[in-house]
C-alpha positions in Angstrom: -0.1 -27.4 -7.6 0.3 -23.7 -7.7 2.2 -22.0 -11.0 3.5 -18.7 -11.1 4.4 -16.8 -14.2 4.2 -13.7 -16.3 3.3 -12.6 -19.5 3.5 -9.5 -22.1 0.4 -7.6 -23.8 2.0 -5.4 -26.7 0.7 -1.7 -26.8 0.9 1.4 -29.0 0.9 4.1 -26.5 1.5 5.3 -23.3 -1.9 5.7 -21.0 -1.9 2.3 -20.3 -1.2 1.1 -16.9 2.5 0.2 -16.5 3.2 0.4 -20.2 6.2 1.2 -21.4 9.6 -0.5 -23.0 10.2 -3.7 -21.4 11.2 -7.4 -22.0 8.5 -9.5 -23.4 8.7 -13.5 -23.0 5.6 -13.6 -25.1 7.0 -11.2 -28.2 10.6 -12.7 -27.0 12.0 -9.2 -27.7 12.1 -5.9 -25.9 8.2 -3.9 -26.5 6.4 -1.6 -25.6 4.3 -3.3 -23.0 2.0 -4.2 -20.1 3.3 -7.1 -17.4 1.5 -9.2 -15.5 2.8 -11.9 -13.2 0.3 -14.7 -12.9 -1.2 -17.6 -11.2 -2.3 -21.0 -12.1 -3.7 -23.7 -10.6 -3.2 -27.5 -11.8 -4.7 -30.6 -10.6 -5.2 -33.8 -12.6 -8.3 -33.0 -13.2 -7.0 -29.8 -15.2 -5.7 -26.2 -15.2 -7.2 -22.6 -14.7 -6.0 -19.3 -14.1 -6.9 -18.1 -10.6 -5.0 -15.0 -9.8 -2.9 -12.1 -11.5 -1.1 -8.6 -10.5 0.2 -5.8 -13.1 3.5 -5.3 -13.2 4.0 -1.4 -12.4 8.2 -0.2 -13.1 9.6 2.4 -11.1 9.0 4.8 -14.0 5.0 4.5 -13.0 5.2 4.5 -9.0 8.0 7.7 -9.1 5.1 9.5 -10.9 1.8 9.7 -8.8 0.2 12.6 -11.6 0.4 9.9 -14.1 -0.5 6.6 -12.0 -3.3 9.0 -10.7 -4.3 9.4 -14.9 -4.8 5.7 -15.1 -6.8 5.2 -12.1 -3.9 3.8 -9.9 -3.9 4.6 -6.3 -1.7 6.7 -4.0 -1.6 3.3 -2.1 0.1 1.0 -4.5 3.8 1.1 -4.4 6.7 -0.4 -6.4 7.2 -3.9 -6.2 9.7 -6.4 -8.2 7.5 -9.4 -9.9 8.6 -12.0 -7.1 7.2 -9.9 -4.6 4.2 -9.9 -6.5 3.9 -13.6 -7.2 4.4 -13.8 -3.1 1.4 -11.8 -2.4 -0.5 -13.9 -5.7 0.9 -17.2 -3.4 -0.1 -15.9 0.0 -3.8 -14.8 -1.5 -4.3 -18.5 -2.7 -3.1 -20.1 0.6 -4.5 -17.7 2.8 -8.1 -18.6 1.3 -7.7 -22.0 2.4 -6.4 -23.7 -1.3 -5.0 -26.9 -0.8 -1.5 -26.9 -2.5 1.5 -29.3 -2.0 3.5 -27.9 -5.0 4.8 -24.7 -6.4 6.6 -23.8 -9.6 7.8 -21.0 -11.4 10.8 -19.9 -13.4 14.1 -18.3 -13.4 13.3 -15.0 -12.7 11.4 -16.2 -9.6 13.7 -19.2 -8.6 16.8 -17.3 -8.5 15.4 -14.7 -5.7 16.2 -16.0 -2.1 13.3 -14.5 -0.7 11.1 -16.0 -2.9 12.2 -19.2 -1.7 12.5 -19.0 1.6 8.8 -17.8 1.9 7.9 -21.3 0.0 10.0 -23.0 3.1 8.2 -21.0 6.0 5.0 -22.1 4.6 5.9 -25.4 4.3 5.4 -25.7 0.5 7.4 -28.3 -1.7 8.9 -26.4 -4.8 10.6 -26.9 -8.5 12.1 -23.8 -9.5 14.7 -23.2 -12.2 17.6 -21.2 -11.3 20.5 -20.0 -13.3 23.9 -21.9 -14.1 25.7 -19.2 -11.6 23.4 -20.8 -8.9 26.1 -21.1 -5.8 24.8 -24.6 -4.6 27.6 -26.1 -2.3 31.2 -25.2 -0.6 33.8 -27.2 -1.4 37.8 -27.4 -0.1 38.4 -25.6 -3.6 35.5 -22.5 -3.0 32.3 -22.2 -4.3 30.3 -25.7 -6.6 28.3 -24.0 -9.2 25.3 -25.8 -10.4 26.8 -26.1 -13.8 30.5 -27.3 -11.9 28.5 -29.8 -10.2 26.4 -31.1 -13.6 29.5 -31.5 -15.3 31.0 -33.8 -12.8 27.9 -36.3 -12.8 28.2 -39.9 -13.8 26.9 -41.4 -16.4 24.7 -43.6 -14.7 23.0 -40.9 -12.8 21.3 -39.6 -16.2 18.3 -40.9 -17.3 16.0 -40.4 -19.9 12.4 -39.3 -19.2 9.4 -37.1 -20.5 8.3 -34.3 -18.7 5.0 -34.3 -20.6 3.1 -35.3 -23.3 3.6 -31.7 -26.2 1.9 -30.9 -29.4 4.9 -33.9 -31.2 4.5 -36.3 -28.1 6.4 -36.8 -25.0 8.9 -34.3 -24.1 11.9 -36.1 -24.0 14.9 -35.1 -22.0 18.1 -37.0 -20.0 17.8 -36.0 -15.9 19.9 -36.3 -13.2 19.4 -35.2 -9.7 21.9 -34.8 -6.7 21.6 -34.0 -2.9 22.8 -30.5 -2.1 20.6 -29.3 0.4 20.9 -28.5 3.7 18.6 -28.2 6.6 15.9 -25.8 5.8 12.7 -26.0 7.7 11.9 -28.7 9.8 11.2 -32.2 7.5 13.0 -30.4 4.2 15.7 -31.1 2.0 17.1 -29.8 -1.3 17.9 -31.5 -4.3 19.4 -30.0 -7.5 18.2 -30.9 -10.3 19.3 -30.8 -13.7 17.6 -31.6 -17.3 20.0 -32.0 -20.5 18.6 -31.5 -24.4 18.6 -34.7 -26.6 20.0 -33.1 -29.2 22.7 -30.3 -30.0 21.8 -27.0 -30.4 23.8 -24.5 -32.9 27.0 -24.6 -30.9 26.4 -28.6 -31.2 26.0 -28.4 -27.5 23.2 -30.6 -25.4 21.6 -27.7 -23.2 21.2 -27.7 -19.7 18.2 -26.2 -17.0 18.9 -26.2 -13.6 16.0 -26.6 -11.1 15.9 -25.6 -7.2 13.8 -28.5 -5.4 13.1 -28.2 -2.0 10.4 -31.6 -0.9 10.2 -34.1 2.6 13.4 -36.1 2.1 12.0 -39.2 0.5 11.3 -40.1 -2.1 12.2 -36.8 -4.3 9.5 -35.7 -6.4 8.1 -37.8 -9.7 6.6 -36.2 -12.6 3.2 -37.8 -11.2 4.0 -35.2 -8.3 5.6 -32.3 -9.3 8.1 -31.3 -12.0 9.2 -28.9 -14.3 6.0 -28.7 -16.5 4.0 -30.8 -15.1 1.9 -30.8 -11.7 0.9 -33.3 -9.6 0.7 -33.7 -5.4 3.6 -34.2 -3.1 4.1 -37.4 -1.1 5.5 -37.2 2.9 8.5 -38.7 4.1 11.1 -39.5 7.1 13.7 -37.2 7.9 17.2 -37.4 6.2 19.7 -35.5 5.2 23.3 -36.2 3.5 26.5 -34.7 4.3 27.8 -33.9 0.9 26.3 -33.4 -2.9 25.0 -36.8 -4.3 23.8 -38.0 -7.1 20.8 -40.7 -7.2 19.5 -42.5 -10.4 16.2 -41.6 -11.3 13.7 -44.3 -11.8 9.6 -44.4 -12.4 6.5 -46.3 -11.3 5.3 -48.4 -14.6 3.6 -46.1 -17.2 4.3 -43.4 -15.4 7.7 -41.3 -16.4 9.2 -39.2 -14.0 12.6 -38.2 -11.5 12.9 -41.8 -9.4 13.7 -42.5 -6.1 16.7 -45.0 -5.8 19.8 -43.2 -4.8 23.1 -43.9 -5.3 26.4 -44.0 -2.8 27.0 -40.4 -2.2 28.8 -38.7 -5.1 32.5 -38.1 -3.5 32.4 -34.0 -3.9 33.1 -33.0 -0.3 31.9 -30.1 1.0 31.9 -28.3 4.3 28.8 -26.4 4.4 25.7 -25.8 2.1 25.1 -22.1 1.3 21.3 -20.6 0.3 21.1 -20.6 -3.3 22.3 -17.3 -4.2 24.2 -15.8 -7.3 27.7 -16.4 -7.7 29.8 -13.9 -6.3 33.2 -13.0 -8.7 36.4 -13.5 -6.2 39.4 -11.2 -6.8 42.2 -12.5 -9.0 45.3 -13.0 -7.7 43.7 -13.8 -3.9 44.1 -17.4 -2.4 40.7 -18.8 -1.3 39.8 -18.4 2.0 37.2 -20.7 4.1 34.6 -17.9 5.3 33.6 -18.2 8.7 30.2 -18.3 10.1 28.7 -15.4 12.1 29.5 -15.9 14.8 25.9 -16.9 17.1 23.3 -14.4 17.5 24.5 -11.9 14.4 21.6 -10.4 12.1 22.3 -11.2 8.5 20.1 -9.9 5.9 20.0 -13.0 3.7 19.5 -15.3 7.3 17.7 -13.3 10.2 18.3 -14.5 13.9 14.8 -16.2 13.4 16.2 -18.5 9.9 19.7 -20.3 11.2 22.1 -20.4 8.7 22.1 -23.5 6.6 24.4 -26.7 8.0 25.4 -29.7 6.9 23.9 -32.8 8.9 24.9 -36.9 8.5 22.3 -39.0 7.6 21.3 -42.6 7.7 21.6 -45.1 5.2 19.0 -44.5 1.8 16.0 -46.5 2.3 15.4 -50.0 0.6 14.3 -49.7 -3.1 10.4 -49.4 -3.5 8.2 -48.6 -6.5 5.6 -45.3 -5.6 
């Protein structure tokens, strides 16, 4: 399993390569800093770091004299951190790593290319995305991912650890539901969405959404891949649903993890799944509208002639319940 993510190094000055004031998950505050989007690598047999890329802002590639200063090249141009953890990913798969997984934050789960180049080389992925995430169409507009969490059942929550921490298992409730739509061949998408155990200072239970994208069956365990934990993915038959659905989420004995036994579909109709892109604001006072699809054979920026737009597909009936 491959693990992208990026991390501060506070500095004093301003000679270093791509210093300056920036956002720093590390200091968790706004520093003067260097960036650097990295990779990991995790297997059960353990973890190492096998690849990174500095982080250069625009206020470092607009000025050659000073990139020239600190021994940066002509050659290197600007380039956002996804793009960066893209060329990290293609480095490590080009060389031949085997990888099933792939999993990385917000800031990289949120950007539809950085999905979509998971999909076109065929790599399963957990990704968090924000509570904006547009994840279906319904008669009434656009589902959010937190409109849809709201309206799960009860029994589709379950309680599970996503890993052992420094206190013990790190316990939250899950639930996962079927919102995907056809991606590359053999895909589907799930979202997936992990609630706190106990209020926070608003005395609300937080919530994390998570992109996952995997063959259609069985979704992924924690023995496989999940947020904070890696693993290897498992092949399946072909399926897709019609409409968002819910499943229970269930594990192998001794081994914790998002299950496999799905519920009746969820009733949230939709008409079409849409890529998982921000939410757009609609105009007040303006009665929703059903958007129409491009009509065949026109370029769109998010879905090239060569990527069909997504579309809803039946499916059959869930398979028999079986432990992994």
């Amino acid at each position: 399993m491959l693990i992208v993510d990026e991390t501060g190094f506070i500095k004093k000055g301003d000679k270093s390569a791509g210093v300056q004031r920036q956002y720093s998950g590390t200091a968790g505050r706004v520093e003067n800093c260097q960036l650097g989007v990295f990779l990991a690598y995790a297997s059960p047999l353990g973890r190492a770091l096998i690849d990174a890329e500095l982080y250069l802002p625009k206020s470092w590639t607009d000025d050659r004299i000073r990139c020239a200063q600190a021994g940066i090249p002509d050659a290197v141009p600007f380039a956002t951190k996804p793009m960066l953890a893209r060329t990290l990913l293609a480095r490590a798969l080009d060389a031949g790593m085997p990888v099933s997984w792939v999993t990385a934050d917000e800031a990289y789960g949120m950007d539809c290319k950085f999905r979509r180049f998971l999909e076109e080389r065929r790599l399963s992925y957990v990704v968090a995305v924000p509570k904006s995430q547009t994840v279906a169409f319904g008669p009434r507009g656009d589902i959010r991912a937190d409109t849809l969490a709201a309206q799960a059942p009860a029994e589709a929550w379950k309680r599970r650890s996503c890993g052992d921490g420094a206190k013990g298992p790190r316990l939250y409730d899950w639930a996962l539901a079927s919102v995907h739509f056809e991606t590359e061949p053999g895909y589907r998408r799930w979202l997936l969405v992990r609630r706190s155990l106990t209020p926070n200072a608003k005395g609300e239970l937080e919530l994390a959404y998570y992109c996952v994208t995997a063959p259609p069956a069985p979704p992924p365990t924690t023995s496989s891949a999940s947020p904070g934990h890696a693993g290897r993915s498992r092949t399946a038959s072909r399926a897709l649903r019609t409409r968002p659905a819910w499943t229970t989420t269930r594990s192998a004995a001794t081994t914790p993890g998002i299950g496999t036994s799905p519920l009746p579909c969820w009733p949230t109709p939709t008409s079409r799944s849409p890529p998982l892109t921000a939410q757009k604001p609609k105009r007040p006072g303006r009665p929703h509208t059903r958007r129409n699809p491009p009509s065949p054979g026109t370029p769109d920026e998010d879905h090239p002639p060569d990527h069909p737009r997504p579309r809803l597909v039946p499916s059959p009936p869930p398979p028999p319940d079986s432990r992994p």
